[in-house]
C-alpha positions in Angstrom: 90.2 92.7 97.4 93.2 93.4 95.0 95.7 91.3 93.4 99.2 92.1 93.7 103.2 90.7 94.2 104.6 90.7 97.5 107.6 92.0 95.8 106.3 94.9 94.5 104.4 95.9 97.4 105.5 96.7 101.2 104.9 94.1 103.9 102.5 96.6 105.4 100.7 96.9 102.8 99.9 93.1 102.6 97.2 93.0 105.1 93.5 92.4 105.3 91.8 95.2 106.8 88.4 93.0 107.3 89.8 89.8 109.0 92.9 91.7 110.8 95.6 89.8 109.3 99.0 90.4 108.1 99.6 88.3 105.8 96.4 87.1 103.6 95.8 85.1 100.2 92.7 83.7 98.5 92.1 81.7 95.8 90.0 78.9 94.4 89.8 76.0 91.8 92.2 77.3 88.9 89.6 76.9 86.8 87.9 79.6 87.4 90.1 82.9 87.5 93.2 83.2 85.9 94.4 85.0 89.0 93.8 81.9 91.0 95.7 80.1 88.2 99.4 82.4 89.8 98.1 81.7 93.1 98.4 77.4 92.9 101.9 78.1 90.7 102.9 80.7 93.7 102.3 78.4 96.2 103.3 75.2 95.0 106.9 76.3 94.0 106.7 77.6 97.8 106.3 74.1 99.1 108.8 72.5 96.5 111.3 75.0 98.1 110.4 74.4 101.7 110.4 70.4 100.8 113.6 70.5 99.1 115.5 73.0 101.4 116.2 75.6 98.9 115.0 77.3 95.1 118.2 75.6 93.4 117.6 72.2 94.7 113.7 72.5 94.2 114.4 73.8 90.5 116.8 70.9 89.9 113.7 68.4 90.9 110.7 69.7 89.6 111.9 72.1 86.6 108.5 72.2 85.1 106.6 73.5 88.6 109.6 76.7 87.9 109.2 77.2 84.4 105.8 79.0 84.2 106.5 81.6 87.3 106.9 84.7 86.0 108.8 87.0 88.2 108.0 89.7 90.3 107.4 92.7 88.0 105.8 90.5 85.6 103.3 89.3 88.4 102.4 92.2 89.1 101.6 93.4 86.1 99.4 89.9 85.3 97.8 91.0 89.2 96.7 94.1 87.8 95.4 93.4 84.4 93.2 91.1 86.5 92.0 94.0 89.2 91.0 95.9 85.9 89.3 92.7 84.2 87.3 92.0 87.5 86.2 95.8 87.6 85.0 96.0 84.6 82.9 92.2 85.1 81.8 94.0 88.3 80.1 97.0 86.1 78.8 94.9 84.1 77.1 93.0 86.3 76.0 95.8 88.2 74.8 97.4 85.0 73.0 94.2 83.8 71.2 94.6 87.6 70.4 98.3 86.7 68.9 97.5 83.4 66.8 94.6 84.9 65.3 96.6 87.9 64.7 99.4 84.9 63.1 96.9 82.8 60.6 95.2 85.4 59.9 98.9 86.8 58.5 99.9 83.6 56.4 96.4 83.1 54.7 97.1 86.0 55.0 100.3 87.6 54.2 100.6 91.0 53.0 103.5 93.5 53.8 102.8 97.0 53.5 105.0 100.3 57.1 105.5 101.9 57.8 107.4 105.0 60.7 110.1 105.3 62.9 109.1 108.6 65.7 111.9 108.1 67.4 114.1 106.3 70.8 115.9 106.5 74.1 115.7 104.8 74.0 111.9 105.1 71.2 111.1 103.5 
């Protein structure tokens, strides 16, 4: 999954492929990702608006909920700095995996018997 602003992006384009939805978030504690952090803001000046009929009177209430929101370019820009930051956790991780596997490999190698089942382009 990516990160991105809804209004920097298509509708179409905000779907989930895997659950067949048109409209999809996710998110968690705010502790944990930053990205989860825009999320709870996103969505809890959404339900100040819709409790207080409109942005102007939901401003007027709650001016602190407004005053972190950045706006949509500036989203988007915070929504990709944290696609590249979970890319580059995810090679690491997958790296740290690779060197592990290496590691236990050469401490104690192994012959095994393995049977071919095909072969082609695919494999």
């Amino acid at each position: 999954a990516m990160y991105f602003s809804t209004g920097e992006k298509q509708e179409f384009e905000w779907n989930h492929y895997g659950l067949n939805m048109k409209r999809y978030t996710h998110f968690t504690s705010p502790i944990r990702r930053y990205a989860d952090v825009l999320v709870h803001r996103q969505l809890q000046a959404a339900l100040y608006i819709d409790h207080y009929g409109d942005k102007d009177a939901a401003k007027k209430e709650q001016p602190i909920a407004f005053s972190a929101l950045p706006d949509s370019k500036a989203l988007d820009i915070q929504a990709e700095h944290c696609n590249v930051r979970k890319l580059a956790a995810r090679k690491c991780q997958d790296g740290q995996q690779h060197l592990l596997v290496c590691l236990l490999v050469q401490k104690r190698p192994a012959v095994a018997d393995g049977v071919v089942v095909g072969l082609g382009d695919r494999f």
